[in-house]
Backbone as ProteinMPNN parsed JSONL, in Angstrom:
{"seq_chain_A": "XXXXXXXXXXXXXXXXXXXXXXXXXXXXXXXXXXXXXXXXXXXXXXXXXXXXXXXXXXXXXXXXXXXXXXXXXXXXXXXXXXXXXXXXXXXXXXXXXXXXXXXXXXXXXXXXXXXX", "coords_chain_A": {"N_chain_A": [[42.15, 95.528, -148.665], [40.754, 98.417, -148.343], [37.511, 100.233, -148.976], [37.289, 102.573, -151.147], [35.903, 106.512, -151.132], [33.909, 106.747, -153.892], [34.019, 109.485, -155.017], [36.318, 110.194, -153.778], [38.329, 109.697, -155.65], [40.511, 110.147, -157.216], [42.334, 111.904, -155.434], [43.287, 109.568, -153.355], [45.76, 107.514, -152.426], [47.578, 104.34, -153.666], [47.645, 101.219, -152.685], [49.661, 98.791, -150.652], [49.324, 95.662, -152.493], [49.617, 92.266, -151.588], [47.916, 90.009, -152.543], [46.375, 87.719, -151.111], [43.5, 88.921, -150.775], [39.577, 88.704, -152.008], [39.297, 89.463, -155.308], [37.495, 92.885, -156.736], [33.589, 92.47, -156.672], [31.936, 92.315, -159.272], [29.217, 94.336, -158.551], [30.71, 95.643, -156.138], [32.696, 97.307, -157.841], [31.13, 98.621, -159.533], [30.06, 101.141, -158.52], [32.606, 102.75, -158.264], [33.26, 102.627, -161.044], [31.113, 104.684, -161.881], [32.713, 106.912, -161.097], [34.972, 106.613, -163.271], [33.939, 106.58, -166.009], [34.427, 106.159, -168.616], [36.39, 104.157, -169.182], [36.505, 100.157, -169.691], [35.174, 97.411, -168.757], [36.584, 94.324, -168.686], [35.354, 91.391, -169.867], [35.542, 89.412, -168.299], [35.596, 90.55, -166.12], [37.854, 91.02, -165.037], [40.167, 92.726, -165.487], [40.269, 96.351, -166.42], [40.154, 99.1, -169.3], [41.771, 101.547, -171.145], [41.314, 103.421, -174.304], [43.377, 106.02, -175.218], [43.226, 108.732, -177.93], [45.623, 110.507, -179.64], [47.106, 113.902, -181.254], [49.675, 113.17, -182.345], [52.711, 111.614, -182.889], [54.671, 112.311, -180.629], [53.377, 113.268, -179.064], [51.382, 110.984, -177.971], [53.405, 109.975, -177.297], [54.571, 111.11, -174.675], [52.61, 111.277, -172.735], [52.099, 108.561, -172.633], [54.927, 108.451, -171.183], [53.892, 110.299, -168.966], [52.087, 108.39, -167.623], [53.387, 106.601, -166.968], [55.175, 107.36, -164.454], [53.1, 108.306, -162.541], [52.567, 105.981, -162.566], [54.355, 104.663, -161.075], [54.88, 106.518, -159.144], [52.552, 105.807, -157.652], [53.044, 103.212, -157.325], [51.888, 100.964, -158.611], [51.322, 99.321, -161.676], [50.41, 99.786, -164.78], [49.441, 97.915, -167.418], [50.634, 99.057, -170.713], [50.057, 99.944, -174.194], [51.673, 101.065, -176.715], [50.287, 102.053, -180.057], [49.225, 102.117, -183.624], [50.537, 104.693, -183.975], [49.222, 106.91, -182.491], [47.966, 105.977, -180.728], [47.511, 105.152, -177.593], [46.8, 101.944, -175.354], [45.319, 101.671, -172.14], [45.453, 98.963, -169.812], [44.297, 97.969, -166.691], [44.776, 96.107, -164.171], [44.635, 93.965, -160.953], [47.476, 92.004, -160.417], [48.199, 90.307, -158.153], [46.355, 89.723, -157.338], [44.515, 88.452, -159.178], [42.486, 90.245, -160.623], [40.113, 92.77, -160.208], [41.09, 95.525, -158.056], [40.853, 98.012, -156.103], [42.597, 99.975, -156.058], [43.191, 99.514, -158.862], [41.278, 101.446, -159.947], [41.794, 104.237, -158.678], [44.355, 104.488, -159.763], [42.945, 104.746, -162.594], [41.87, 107.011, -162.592], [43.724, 109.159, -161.896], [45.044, 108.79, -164.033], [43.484, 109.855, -166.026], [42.752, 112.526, -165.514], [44.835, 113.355, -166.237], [44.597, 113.453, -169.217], [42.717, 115.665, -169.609]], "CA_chain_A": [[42.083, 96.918, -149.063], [39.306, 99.263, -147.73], [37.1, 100.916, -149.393], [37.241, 104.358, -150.956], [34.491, 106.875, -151.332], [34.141, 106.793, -155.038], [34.615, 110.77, -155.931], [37.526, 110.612, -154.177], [39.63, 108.124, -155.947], [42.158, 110.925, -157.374], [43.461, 112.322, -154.133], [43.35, 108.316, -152.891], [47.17, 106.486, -153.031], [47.54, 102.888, -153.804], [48.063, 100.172, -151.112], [50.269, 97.553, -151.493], [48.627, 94.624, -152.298], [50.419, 91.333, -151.999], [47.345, 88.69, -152.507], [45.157, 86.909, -149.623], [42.369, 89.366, -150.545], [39.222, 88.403, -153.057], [39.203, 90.787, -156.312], [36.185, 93.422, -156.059], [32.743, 91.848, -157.64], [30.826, 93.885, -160.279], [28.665, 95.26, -157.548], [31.556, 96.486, -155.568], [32.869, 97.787, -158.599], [30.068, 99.628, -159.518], [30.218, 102.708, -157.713], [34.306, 103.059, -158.903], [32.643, 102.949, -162.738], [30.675, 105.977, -162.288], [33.764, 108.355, -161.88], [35.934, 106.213, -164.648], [33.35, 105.745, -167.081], [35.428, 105.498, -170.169], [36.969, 102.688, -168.955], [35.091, 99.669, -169.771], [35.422, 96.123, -167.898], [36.787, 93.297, -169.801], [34.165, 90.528, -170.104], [35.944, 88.217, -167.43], [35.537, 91.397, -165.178], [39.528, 90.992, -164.28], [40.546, 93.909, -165.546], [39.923, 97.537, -166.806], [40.784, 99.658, -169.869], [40.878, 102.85, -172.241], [41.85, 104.085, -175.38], [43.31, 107.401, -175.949], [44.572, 108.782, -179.02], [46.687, 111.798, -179.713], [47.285, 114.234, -182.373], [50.621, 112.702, -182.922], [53.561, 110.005, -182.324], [55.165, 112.889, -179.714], [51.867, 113.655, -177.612], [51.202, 110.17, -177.274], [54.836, 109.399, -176.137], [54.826, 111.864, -173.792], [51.23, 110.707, -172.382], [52.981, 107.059, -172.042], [55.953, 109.109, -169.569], [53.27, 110.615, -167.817], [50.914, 107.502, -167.159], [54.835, 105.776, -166.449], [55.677, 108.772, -163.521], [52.039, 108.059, -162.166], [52.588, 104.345, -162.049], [55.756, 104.302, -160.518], [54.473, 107.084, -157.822], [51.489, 104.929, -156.898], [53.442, 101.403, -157.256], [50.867, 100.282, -159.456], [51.483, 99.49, -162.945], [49.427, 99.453, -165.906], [49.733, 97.306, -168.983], [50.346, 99.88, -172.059], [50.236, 99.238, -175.505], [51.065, 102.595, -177.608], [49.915, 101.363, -181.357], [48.713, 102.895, -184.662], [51.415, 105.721, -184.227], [49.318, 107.63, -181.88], [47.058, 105.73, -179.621], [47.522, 104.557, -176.075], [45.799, 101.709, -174.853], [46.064, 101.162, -170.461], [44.696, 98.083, -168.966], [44.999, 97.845, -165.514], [44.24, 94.628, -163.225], [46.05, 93.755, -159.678], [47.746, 90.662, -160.956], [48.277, 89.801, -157.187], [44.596, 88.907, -157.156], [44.219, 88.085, -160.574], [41.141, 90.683, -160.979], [40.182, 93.931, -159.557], [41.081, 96.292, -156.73], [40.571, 99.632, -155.913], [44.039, 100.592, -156.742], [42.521, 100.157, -160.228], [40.243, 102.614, -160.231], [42.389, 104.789, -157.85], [45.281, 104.987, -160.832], [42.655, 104.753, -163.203], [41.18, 108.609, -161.768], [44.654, 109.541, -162.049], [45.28, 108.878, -165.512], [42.24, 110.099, -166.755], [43.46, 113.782, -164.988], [46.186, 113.738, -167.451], [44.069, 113.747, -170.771], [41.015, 116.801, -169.469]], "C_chain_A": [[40.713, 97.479, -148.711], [38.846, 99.809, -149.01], [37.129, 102.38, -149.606], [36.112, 104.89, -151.922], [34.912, 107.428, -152.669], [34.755, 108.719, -155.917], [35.983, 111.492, -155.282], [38.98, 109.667, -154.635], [40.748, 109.065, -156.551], [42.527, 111.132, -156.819], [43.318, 110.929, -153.346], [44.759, 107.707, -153.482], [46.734, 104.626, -153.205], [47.975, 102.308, -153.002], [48.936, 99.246, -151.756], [49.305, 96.366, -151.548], [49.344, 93.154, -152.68], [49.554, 89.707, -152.363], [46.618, 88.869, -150.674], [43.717, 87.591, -149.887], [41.656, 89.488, -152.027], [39.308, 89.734, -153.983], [37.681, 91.359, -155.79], [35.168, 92.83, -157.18], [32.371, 93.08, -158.498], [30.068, 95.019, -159.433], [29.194, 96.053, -156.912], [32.158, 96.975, -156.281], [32.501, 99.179, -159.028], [30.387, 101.0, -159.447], [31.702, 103.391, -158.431], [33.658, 103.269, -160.473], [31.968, 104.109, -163.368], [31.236, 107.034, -162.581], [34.724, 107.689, -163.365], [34.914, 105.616, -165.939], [33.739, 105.816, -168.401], [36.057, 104.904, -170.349], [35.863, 101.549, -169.643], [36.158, 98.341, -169.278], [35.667, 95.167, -168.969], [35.787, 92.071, -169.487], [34.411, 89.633, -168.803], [35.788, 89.365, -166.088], [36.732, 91.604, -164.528], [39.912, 92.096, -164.5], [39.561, 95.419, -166.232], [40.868, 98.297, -167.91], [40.405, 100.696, -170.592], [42.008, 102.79, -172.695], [41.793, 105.063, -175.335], [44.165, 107.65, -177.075], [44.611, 110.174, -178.726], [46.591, 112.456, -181.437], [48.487, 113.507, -183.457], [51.46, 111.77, -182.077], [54.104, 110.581, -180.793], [54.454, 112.752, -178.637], [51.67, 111.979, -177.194], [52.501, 109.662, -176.298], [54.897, 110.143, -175.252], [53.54, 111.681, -172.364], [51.921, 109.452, -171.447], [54.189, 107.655, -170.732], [54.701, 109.597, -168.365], [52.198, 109.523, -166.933], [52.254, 106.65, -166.501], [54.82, 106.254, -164.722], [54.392, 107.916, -162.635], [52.106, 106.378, -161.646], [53.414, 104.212, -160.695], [55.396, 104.785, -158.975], [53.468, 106.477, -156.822], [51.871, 103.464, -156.768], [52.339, 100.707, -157.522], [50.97, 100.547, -160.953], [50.486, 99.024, -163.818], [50.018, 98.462, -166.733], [49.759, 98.572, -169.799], [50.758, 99.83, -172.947], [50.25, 100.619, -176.135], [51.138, 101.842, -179.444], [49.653, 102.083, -182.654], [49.734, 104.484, -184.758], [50.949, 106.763, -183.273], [48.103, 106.962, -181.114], [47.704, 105.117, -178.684], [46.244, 103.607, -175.469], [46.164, 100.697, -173.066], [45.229, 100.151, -170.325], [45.255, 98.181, -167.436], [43.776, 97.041, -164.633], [45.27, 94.923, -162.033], [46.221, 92.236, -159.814], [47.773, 90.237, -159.485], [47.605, 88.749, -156.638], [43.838, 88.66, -158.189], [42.705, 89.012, -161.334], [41.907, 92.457, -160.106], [40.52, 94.359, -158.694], [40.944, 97.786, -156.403], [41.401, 100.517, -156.072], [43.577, 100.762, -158.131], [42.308, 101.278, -160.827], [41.061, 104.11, -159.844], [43.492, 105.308, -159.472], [44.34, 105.495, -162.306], [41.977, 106.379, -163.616], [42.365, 109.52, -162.061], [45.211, 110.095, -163.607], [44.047, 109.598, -166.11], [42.302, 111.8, -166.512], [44.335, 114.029, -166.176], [45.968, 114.043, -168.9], [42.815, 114.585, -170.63], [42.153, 118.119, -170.349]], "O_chain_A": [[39.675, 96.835, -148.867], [39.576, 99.877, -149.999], [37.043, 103.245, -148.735], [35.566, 104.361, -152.89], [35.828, 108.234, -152.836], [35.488, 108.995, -156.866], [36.583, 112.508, -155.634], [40.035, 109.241, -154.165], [41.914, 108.72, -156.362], [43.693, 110.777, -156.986], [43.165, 111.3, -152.182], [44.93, 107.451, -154.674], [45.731, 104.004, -152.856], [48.889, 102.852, -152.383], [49.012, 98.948, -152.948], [48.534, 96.171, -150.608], [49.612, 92.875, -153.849], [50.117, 88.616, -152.45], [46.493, 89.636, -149.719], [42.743, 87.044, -149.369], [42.227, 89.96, -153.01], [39.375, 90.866, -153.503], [36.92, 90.843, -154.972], [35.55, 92.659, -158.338], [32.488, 94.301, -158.397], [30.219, 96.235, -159.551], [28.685, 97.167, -156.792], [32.821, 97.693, -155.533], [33.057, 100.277, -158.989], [30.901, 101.754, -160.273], [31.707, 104.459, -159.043], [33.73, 104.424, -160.894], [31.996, 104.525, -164.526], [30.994, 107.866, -163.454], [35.029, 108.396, -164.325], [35.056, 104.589, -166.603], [32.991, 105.331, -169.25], [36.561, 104.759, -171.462], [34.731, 101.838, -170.03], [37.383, 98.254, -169.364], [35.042, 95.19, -170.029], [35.554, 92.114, -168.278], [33.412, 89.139, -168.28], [35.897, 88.849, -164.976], [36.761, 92.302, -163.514], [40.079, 92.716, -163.45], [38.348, 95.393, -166.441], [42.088, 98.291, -167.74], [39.23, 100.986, -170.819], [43.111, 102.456, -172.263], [40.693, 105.615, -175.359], [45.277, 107.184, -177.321], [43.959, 110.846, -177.927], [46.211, 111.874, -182.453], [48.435, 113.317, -184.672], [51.168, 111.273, -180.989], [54.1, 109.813, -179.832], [54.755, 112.267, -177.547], [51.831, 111.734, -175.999], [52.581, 109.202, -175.159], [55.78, 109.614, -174.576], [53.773, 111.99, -171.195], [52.17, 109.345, -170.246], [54.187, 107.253, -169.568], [54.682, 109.276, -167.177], [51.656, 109.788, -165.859], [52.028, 106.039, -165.457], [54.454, 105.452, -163.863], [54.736, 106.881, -162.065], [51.75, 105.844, -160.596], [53.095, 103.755, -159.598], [55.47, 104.102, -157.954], [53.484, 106.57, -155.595], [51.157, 102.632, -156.207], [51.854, 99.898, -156.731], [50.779, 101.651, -161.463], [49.81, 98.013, -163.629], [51.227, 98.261, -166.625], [48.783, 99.288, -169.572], [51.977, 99.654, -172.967], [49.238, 101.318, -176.184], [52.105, 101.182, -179.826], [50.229, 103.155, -182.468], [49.514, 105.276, -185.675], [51.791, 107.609, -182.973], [47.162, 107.739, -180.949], [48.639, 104.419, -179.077], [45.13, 104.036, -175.168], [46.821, 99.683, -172.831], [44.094, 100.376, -170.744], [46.418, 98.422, -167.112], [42.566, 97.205, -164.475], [46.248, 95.669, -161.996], [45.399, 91.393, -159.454], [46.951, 89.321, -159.527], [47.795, 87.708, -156.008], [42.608, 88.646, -158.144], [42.043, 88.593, -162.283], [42.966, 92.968, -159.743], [40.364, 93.48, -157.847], [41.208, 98.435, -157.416], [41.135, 101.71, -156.218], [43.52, 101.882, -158.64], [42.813, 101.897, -161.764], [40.968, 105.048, -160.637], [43.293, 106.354, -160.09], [44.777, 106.382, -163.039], [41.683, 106.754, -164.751], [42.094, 110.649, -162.47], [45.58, 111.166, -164.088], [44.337, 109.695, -167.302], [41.832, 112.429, -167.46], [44.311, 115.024, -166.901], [46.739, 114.641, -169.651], [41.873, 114.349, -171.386], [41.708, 119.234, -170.622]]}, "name": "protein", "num_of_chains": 1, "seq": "XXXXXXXXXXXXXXXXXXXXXXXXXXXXXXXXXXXXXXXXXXXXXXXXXXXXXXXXXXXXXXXXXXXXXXXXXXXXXXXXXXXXXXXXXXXXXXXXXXXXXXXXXXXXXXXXXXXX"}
């Protein structure tokens, strides 16, 4: 997967990624962290995640369809956990490569559009 220039990871689609290629390090990371910074890296650096909550059980379910729609369109799926009655919480890794990829960040730009 190539590189993309970090401010534009929302108008950027997702690649397929089927394996052979290493996850991205922290360093190559980096740069992707500055536009998603309310994400935060999980300690093993494999994946990425955020919490949003909602006023209510509706708004968040409707949140969850729209981060669904988004997945589906980019063929990249999140993990999502909706919990407490109105929070949403996405992780998103490329299990392919057991860690990061730029698809990540790429959906992660996406979603983050959906709750301004």
């Amino acid at each position: 997967m190539d590189p993309v220039e970090p401010a534009k990871l929302s108008t950027h689609h997702c690649v397929p990624c089927e394996g052979g290629v290493d996850p991205l390090t922290p360093a190559q990371f980096a740069p992707y962290m500055e536009i998603t910074k309310d994400w935060k890296v999980a300690v093993d650096t494999k994946s990425i995640s955020r919490e949003f909550a909602f006023k209510d059980f509706k708004e968040a379910l409707s949140f969850v369809n729209k981060v669904g729609d988004i997945a589906e369109s980019e063929g990249h799926h999140p993990d999502i956990n909706m919990h407490s009655w109105n929070k949403v919480l996405i992780t998103l890794s490329t299990h392919a490569i057991h860690g990061l990829s730029v698809n990540d960040f790429v959906l992660a730009s996406k979603i983050d559009l959906l709750n301004r």
